[in-house]
OpenMM code with the backbone's topology and positions (N, CA, C; nanometers):
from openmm import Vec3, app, unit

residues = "UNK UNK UNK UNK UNK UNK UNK UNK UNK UNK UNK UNK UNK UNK UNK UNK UNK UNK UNK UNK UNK UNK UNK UNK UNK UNK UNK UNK UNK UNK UNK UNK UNK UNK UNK UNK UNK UNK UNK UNK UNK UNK UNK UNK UNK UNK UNK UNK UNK UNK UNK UNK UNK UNK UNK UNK UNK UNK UNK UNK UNK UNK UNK UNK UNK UNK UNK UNK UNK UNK UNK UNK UNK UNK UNK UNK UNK UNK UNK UNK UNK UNK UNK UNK UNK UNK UNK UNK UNK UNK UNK UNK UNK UNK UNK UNK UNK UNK UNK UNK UNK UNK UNK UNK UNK UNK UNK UNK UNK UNK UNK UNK UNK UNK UNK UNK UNK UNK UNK UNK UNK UNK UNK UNK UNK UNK UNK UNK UNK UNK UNK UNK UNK UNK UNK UNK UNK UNK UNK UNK UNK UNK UNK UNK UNK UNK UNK UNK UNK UNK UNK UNK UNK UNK UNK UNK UNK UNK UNK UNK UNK UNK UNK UNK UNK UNK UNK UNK UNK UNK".split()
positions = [
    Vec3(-3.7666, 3.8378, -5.4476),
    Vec3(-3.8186, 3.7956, -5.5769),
    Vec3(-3.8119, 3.6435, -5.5821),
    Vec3(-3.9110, 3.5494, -5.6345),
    Vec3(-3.9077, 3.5044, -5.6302),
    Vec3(-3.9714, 3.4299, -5.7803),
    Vec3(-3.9668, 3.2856, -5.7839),
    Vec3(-4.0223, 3.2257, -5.9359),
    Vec3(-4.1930, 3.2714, -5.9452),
    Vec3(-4.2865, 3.2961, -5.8694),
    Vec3(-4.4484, 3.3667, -5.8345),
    Vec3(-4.4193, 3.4492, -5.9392),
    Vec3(-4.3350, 3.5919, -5.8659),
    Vec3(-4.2968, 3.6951, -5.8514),
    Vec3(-4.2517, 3.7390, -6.0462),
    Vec3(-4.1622, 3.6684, -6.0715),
    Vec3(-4.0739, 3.6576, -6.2025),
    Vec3(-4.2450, 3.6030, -6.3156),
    Vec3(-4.2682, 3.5412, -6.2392),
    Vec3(-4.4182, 3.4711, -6.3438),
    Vec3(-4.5059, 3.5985, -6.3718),
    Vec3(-4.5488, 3.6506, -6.2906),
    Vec3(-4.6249, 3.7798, -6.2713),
    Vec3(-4.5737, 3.8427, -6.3544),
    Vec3(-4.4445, 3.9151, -6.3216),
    Vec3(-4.3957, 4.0373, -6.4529),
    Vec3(-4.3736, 4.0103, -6.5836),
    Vec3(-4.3645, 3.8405, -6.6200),
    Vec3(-4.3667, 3.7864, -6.7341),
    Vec3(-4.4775, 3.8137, -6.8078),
    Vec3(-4.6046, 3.7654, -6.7537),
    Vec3(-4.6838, 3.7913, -6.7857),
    Vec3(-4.7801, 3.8841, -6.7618),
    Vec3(-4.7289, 4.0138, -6.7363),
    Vec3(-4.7559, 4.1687, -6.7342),
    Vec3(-4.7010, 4.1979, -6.8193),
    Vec3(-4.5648, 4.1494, -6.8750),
    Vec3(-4.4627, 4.2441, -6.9845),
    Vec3(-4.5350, 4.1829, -7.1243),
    Vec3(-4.5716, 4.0627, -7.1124),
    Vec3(-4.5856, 3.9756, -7.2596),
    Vec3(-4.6975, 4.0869, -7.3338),
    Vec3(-4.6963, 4.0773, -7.4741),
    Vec3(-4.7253, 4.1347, -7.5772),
    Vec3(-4.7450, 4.3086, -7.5717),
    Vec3(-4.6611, 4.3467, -7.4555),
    Vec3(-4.6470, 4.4648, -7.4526),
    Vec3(-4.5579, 4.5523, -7.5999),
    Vec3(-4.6136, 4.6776, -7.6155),
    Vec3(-4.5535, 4.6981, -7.7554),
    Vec3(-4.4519, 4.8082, -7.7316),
    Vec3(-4.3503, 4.8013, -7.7543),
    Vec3(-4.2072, 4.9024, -7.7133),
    Vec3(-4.1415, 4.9265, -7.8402),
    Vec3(-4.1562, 5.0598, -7.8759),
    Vec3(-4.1063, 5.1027, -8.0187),
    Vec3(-4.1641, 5.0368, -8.1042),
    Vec3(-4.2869, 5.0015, -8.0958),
    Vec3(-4.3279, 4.9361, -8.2195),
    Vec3(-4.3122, 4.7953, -8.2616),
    Vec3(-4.2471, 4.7505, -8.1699),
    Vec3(-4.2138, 4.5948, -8.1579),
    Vec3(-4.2707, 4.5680, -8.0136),
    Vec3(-4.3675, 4.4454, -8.0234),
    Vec3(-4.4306, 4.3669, -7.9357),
    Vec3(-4.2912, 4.2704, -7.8851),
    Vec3(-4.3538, 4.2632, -7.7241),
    Vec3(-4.2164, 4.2001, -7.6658),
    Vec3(-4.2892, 4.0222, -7.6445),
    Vec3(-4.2401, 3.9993, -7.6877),
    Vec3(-4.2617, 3.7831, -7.6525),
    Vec3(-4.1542, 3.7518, -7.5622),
    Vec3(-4.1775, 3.7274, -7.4326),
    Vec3(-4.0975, 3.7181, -7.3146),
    Vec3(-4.1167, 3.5730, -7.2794),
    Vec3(-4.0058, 3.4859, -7.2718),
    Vec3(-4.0121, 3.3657, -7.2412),
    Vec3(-3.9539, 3.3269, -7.1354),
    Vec3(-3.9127, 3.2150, -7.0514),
    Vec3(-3.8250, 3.1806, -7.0220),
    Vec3(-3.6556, 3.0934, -7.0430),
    Vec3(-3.5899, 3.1575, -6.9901),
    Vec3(-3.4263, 3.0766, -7.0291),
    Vec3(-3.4005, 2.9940, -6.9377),
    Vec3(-3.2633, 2.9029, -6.9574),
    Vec3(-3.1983, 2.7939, -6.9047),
    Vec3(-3.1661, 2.8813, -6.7785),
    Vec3(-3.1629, 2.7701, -6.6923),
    Vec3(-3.0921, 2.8458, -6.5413),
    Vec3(-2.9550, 2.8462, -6.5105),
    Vec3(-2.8737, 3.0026, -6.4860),
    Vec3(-2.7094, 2.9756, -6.5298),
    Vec3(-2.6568, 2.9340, -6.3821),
    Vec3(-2.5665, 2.8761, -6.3729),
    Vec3(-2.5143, 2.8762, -6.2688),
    Vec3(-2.4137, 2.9701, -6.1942),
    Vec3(-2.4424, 3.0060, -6.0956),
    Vec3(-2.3543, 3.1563, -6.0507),
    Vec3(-2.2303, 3.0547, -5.9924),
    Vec3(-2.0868, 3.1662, -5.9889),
    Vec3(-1.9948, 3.1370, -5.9612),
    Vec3(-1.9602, 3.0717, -5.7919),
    Vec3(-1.8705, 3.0212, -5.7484),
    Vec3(-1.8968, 3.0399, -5.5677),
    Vec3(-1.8338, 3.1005, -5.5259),
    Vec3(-1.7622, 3.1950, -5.5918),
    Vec3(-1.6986, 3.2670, -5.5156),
    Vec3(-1.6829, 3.4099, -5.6255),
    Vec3(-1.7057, 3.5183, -5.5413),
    Vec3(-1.7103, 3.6721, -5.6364),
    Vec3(-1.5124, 3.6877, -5.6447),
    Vec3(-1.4705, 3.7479, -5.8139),
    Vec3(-1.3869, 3.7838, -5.8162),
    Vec3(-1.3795, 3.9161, -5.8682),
    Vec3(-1.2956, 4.0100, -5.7775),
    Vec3(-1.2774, 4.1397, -5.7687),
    Vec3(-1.2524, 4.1828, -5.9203),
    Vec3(-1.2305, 4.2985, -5.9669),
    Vec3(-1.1676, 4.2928, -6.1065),
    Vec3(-1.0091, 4.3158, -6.0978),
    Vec3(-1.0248, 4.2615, -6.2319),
    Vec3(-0.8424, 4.2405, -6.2208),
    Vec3(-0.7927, 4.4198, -6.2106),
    Vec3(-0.6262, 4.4401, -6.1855),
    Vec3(-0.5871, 4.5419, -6.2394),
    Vec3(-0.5770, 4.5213, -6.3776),
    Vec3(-0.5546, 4.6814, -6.4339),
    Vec3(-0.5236, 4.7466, -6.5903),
    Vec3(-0.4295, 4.6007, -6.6284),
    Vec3(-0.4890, 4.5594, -6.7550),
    Vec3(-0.4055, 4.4516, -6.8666),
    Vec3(-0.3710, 4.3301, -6.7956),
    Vec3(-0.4565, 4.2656, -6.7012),
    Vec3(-0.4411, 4.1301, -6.6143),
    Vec3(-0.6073, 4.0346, -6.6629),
    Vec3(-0.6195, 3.9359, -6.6592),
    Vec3(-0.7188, 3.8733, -6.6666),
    Vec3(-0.7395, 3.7707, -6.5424),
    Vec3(-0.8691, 3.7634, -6.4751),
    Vec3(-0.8634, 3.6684, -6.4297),
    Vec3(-0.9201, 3.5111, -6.4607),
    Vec3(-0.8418, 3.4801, -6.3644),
    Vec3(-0.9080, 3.3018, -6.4410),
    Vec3(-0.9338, 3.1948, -6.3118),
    Vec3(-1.0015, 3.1402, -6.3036),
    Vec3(-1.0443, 3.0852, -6.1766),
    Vec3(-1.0235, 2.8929, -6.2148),
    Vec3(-0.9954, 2.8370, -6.0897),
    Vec3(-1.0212, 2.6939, -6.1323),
    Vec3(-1.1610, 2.6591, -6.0807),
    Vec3(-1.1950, 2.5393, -6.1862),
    Vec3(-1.3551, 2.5377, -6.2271),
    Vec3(-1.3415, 2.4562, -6.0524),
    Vec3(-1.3057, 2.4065, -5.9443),
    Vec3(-1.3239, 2.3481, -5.8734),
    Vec3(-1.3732, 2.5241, -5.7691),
    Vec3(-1.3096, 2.6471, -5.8060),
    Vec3(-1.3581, 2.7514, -5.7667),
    Vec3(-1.2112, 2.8007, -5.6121),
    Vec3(-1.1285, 2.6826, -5.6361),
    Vec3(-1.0213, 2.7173, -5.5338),
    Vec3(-0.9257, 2.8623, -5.5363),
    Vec3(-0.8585, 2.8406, -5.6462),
    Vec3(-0.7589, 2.9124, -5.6969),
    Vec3(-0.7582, 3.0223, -5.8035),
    Vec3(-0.7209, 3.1280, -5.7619),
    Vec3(-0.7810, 3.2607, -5.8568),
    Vec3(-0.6237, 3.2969, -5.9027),
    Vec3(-0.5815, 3.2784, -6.0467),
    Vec3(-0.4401, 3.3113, -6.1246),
    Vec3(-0.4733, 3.4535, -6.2235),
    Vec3(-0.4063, 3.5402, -6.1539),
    Vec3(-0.3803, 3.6429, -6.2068),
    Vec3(-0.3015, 3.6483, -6.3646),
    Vec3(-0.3379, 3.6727, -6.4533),
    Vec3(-0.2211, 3.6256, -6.5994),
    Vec3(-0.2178, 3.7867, -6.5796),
    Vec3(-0.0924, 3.8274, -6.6941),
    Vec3(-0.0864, 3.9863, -6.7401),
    Vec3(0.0643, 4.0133, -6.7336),
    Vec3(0.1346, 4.0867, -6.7539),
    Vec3(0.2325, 4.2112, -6.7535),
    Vec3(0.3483, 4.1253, -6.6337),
    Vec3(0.2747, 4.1051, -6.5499),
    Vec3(0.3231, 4.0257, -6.4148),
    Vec3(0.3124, 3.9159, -6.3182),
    Vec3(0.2007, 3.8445, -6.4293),
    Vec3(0.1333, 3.6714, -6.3808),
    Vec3(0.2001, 3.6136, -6.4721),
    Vec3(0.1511, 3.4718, -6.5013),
    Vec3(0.1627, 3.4076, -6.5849),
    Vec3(0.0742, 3.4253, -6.6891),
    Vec3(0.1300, 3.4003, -6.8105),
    Vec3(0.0820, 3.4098, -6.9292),
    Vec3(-0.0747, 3.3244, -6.8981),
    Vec3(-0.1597, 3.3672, -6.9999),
    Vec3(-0.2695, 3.2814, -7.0208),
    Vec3(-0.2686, 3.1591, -7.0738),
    Vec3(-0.1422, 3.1327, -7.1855),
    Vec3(-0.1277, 2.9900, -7.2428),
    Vec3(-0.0779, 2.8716, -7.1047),
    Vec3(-0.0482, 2.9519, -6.9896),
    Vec3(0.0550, 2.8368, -6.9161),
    Vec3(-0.0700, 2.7809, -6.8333),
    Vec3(-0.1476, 2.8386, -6.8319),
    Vec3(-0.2744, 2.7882, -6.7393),
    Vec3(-0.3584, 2.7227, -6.8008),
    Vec3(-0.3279, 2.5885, -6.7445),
    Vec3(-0.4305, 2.4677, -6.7868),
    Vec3(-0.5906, 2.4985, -6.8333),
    Vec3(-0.6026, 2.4504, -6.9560),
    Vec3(-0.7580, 2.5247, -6.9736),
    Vec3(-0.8240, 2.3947, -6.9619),
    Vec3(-0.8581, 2.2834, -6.9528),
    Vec3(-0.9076, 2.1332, -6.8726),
    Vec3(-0.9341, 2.2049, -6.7048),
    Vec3(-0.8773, 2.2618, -6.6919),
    Vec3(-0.8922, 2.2657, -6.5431),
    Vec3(-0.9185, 2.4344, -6.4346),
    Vec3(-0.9959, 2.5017, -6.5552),
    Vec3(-0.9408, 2.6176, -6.5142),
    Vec3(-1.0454, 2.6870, -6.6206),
    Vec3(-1.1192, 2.8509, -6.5848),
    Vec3(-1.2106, 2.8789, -6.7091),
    Vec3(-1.1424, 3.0423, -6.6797),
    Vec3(-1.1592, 3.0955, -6.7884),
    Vec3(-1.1422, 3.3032, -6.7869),
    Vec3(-1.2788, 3.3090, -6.7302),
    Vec3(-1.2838, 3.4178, -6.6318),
    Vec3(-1.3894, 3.5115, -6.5843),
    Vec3(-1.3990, 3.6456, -6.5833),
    Vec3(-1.3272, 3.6950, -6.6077),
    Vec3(-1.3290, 3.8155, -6.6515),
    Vec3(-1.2441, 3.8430, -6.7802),
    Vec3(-1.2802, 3.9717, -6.8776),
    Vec3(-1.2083, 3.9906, -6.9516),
    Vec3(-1.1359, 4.0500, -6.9581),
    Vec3(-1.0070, 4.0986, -7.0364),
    Vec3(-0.8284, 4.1795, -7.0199),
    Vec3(-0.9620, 4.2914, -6.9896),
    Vec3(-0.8621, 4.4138, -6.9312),
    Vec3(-0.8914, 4.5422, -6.8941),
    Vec3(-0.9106, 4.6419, -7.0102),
    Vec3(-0.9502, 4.7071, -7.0671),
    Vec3(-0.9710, 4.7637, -7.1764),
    Vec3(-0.9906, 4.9135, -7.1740),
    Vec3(-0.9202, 5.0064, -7.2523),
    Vec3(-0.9026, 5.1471, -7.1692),
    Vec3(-1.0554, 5.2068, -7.2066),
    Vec3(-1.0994, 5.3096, -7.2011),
    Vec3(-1.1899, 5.3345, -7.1391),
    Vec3(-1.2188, 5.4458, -7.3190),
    Vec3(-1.2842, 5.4446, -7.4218),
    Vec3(-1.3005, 5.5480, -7.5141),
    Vec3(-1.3744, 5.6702, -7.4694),
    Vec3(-1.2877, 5.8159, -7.5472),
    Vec3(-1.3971, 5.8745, -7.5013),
    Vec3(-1.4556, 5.9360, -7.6774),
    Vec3(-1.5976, 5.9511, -7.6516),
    Vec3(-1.6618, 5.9839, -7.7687),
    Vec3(-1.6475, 6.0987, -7.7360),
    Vec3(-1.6204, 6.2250, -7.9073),
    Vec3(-1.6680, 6.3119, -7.8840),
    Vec3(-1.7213, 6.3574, -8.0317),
    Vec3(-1.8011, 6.4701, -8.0488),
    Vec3(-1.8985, 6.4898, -8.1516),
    Vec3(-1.7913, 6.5772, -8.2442),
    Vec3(-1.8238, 6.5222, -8.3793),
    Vec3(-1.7599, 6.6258, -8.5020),
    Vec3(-1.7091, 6.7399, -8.5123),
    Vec3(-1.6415, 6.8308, -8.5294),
    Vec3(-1.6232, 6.9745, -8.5536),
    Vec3(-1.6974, 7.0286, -8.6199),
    Vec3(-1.7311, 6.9466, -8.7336),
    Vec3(-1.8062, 7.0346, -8.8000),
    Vec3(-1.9304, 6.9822, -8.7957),
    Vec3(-2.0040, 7.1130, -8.8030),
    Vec3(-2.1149, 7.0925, -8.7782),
    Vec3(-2.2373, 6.9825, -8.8477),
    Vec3(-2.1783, 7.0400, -8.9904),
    Vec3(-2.2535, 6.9472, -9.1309),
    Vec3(-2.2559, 6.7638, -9.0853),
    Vec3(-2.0972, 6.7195, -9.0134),
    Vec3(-2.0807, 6.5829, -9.0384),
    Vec3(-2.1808, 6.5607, -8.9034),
    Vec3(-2.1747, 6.6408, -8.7998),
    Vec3(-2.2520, 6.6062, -8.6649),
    Vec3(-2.4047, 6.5766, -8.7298),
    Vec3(-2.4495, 6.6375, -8.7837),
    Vec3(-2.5845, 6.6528, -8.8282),
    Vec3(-2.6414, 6.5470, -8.9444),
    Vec3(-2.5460, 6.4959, -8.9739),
    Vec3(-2.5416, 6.3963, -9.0731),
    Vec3(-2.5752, 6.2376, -9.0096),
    Vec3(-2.4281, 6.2769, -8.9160),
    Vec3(-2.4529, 6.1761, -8.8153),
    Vec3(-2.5550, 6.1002, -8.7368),
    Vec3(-2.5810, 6.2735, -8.6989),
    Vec3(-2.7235, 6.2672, -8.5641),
    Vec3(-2.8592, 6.1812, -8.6772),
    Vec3(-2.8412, 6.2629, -8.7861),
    Vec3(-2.9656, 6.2001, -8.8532),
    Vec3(-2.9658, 6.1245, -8.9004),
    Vec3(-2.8800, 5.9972, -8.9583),
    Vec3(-2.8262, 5.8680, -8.9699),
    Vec3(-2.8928, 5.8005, -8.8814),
    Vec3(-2.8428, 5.7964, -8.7137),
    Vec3(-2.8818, 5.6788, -8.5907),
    Vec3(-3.0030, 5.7418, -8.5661),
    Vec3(-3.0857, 5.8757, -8.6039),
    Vec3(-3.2195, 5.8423, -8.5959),
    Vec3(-3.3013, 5.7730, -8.6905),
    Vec3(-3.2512, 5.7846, -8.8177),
    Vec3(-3.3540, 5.7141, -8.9619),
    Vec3(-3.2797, 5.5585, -8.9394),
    Vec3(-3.1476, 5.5008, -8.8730),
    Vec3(-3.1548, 5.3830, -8.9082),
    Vec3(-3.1803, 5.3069, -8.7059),
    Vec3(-3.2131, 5.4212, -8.6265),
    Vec3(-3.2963, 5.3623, -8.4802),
    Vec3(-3.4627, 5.3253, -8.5454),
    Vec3(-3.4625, 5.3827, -8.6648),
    Vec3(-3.6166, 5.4122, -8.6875),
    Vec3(-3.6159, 5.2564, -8.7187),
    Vec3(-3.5259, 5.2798, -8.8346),
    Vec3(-3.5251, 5.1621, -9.0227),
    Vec3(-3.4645, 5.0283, -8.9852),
    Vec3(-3.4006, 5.0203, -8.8414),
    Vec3(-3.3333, 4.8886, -8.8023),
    Vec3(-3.2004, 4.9093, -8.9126),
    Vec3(-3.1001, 4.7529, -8.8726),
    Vec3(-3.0231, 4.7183, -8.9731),
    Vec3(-3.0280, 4.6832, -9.1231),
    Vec3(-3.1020, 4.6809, -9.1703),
    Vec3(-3.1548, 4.6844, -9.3184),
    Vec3(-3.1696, 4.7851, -9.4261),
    Vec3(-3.1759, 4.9129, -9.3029),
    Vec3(-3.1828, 5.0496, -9.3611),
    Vec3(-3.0196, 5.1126, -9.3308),
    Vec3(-2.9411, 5.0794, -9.2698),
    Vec3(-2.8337, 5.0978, -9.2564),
    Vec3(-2.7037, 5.0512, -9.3395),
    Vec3(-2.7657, 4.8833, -9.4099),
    Vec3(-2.7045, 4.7951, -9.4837),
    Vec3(-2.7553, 4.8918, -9.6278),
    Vec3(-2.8548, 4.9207, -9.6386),
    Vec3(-2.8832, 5.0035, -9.7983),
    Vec3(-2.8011, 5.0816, -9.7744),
    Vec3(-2.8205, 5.1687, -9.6936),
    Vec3(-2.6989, 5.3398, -9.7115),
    Vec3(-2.6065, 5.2940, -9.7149),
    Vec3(-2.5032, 5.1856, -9.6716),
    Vec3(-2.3676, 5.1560, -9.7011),
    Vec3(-2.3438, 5.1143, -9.8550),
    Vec3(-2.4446, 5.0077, -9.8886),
    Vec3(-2.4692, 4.9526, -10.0348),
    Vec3(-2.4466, 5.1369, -10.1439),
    Vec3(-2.5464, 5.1976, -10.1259),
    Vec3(-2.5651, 5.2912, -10.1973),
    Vec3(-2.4385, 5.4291, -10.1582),
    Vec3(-2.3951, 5.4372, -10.0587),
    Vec3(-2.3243, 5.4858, -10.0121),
    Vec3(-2.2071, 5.4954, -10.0160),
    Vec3(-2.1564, 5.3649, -10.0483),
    Vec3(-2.0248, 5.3723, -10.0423),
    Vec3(-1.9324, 5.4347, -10.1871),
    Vec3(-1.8162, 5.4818, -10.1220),
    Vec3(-1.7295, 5.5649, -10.1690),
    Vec3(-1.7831, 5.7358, -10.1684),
    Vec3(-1.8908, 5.7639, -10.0941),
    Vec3(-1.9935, 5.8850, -10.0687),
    Vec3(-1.8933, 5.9891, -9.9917),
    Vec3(-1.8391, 5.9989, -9.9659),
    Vec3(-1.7610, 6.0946, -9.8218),
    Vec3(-1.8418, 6.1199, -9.7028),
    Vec3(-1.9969, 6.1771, -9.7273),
    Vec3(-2.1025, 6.1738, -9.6677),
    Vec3(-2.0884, 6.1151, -9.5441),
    Vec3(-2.0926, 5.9402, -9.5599),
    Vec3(-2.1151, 5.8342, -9.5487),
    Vec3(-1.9866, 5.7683, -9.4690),
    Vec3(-1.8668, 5.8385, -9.5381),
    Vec3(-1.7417, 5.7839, -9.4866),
    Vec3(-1.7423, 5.7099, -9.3437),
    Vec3(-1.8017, 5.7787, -9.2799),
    Vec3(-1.7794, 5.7407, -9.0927),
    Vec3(-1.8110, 5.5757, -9.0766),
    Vec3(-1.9214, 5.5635, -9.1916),
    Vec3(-1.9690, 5.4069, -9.1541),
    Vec3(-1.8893, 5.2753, -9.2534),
    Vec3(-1.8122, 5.3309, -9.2955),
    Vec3(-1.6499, 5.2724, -9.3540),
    Vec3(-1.5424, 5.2787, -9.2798),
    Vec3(-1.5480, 5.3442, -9.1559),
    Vec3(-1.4034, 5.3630, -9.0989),
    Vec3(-1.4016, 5.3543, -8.9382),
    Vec3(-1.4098, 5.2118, -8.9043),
    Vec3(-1.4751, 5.1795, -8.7845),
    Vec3(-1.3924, 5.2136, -8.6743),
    Vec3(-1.2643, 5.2263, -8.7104),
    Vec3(-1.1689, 5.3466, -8.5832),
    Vec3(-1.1503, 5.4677, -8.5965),
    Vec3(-1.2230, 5.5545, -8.6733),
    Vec3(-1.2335, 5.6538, -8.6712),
    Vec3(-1.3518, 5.7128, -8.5716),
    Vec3(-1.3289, 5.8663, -8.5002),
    Vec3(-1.3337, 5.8735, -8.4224),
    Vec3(-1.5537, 5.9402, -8.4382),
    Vec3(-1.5350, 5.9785, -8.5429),
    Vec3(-1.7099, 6.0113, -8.6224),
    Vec3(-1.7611, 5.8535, -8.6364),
    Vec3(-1.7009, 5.7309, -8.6213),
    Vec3(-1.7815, 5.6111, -8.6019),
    Vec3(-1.7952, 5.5969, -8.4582),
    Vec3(-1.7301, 5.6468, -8.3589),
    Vec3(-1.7103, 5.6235, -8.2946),
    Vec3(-1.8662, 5.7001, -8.2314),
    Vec3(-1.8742, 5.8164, -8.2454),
    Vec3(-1.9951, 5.9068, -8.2579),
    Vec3(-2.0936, 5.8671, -8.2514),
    Vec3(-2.1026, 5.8112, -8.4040),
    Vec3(-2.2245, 5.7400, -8.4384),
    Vec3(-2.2694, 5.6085, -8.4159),
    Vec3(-2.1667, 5.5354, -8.3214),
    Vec3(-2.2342, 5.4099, -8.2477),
    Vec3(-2.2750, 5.4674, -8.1094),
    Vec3(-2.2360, 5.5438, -8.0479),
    Vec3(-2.2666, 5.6345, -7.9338),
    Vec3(-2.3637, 5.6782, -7.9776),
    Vec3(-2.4043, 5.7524, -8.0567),
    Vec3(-2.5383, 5.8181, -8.1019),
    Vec3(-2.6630, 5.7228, -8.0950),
    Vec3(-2.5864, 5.6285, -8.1870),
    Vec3(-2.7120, 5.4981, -8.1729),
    Vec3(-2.7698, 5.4318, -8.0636),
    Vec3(-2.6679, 5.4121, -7.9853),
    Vec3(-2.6460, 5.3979, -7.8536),
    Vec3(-2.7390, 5.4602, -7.7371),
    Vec3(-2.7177, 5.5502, -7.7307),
    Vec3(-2.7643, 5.6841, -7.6529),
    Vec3(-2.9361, 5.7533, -7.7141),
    Vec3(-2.9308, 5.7229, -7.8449),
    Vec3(-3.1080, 5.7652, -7.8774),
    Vec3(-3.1881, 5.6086, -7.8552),
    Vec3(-3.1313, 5.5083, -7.8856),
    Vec3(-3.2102, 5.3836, -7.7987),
    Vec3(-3.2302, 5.3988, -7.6820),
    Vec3(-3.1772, 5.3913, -7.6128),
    Vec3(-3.1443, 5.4660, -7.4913),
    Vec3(-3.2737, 5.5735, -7.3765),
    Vec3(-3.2987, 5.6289, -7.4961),
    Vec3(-3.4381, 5.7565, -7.4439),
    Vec3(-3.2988, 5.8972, -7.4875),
    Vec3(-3.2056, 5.8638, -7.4994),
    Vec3(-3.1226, 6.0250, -7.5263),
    Vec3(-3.1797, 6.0804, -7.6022),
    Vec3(-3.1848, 6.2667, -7.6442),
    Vec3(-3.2196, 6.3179, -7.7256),
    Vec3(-3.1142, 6.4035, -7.7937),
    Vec3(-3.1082, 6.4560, -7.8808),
    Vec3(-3.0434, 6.5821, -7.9477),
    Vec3(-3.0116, 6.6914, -7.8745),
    Vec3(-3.1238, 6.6890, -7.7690),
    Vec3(-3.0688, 6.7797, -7.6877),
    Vec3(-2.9911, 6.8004, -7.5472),
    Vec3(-3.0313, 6.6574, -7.5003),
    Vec3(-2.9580, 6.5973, -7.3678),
    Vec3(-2.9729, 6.4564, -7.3985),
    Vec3(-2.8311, 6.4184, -7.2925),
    Vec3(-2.7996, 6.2957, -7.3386),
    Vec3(-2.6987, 6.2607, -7.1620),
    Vec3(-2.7167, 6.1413, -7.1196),
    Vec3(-2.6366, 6.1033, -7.0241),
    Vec3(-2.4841, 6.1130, -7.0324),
    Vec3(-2.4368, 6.1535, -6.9574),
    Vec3(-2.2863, 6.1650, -6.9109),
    Vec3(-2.1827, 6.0905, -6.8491),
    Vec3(-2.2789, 6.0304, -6.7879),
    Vec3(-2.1433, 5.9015, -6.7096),
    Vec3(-2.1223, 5.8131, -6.7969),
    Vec3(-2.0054, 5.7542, -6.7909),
    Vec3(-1.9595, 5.6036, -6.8483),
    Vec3(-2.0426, 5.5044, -6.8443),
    Vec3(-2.0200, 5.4090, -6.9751),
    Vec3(-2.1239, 5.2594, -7.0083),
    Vec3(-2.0887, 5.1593, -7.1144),
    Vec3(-2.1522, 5.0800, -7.0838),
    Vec3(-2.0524, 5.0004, -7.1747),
    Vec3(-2.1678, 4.9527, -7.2580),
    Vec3(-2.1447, 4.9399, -7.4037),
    Vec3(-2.2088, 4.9233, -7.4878),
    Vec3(-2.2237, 4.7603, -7.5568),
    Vec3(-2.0857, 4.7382, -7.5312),
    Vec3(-2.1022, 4.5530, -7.5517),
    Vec3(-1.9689, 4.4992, -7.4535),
    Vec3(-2.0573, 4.4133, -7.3602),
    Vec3(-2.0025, 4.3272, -7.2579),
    Vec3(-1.8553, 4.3023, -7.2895),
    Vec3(-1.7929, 4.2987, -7.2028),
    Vec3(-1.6237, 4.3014, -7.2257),
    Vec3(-1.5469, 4.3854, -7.3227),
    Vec3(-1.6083, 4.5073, -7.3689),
    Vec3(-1.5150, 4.5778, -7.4565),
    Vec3(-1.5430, 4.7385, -7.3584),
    Vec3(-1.4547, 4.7980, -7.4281),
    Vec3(-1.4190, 4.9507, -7.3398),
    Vec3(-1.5532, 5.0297, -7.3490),
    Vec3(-1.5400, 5.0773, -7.2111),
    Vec3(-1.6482, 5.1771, -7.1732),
    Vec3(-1.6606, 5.3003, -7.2651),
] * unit.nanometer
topology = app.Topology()
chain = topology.addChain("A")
for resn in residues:
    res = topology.addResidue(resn, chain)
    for name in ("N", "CA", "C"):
        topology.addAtom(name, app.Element.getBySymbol(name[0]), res)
């Protein structure tokens, strides 16, 4: 692949319409990759690299703390280890279905339609799940949301592990 190559699919993808939203594909700043790949840390360690790319300091349980490492001279590259959630769907049936049909009317309605049902919603029981963000029916229903963006359906849905936002638990 190359910059040709990247130009081409740019402008194959541009004003293509996906869910109803037209895509405007531009170009970004160019990031700079690391020089050297670091493995992932073990469970509750972070790593941190010096920006010269020499020295890789393990912090955690059994390194040094993160405060003792010079941050002038030194950046985090990976984030702490984070255990792994597992979603699972309601008992009862009523709240599953509530659920399910929630992250389809607000996959439909965007965040705006999600911000009304809380507005109008709240103190609802109904509704409760999207008041109680460690509870395990929110937990559901960001998975739900998740998973019907996605292409998932009601009736099948992928199984392996994923991570939904960069550095937090699978």
């Amino acid at each position: 692949m190359n910059r040709a190559d990247g130009q081409a699919a740019k402008d194959e993808m541009q004003g293509v319409v996906v869910f109803g939203y037209e895509l405007e594909i531009g170009w970004g700043k160019s990031v700079s990759l690391p020089s050297q790949v670091l493995p992932a840390p073990p469970p509750g360690h972070m790593a941190i690299r010096s920006k010269e790319g020499a020295t890789v300091v393990l912090s955690g349980p059994s390194g040094a703390p993160v405060s003792s490492v010079p941050s002038q001279n030194s950046e985090l590259v990976l984030t702490p280890h984070v255990p792994d959630i597992t979603v699972a769907p309601p008992e009862d049936d009523h709240s599953r279905h509530v659920i399910d049909t929630m992250a389809l009317y607000v996959l439909d309605g965007g965040c705006s339609f999600e911000e009304a049902i809380m507005e109008r919603g709240c103190g609802n029981p109904l509704f409760s799940f999207l008041f109680a963000p460690g509870s395990m029916e929110h937990a559901y229903y960001v998975w739900r949301l998740y998973s019907f963006a996605q292409g998932d359906t009601l009736q099948r849905w992928r199984t392996d592990p994923f991570i939904i936002i960069t550095g937090r638990a699978r």
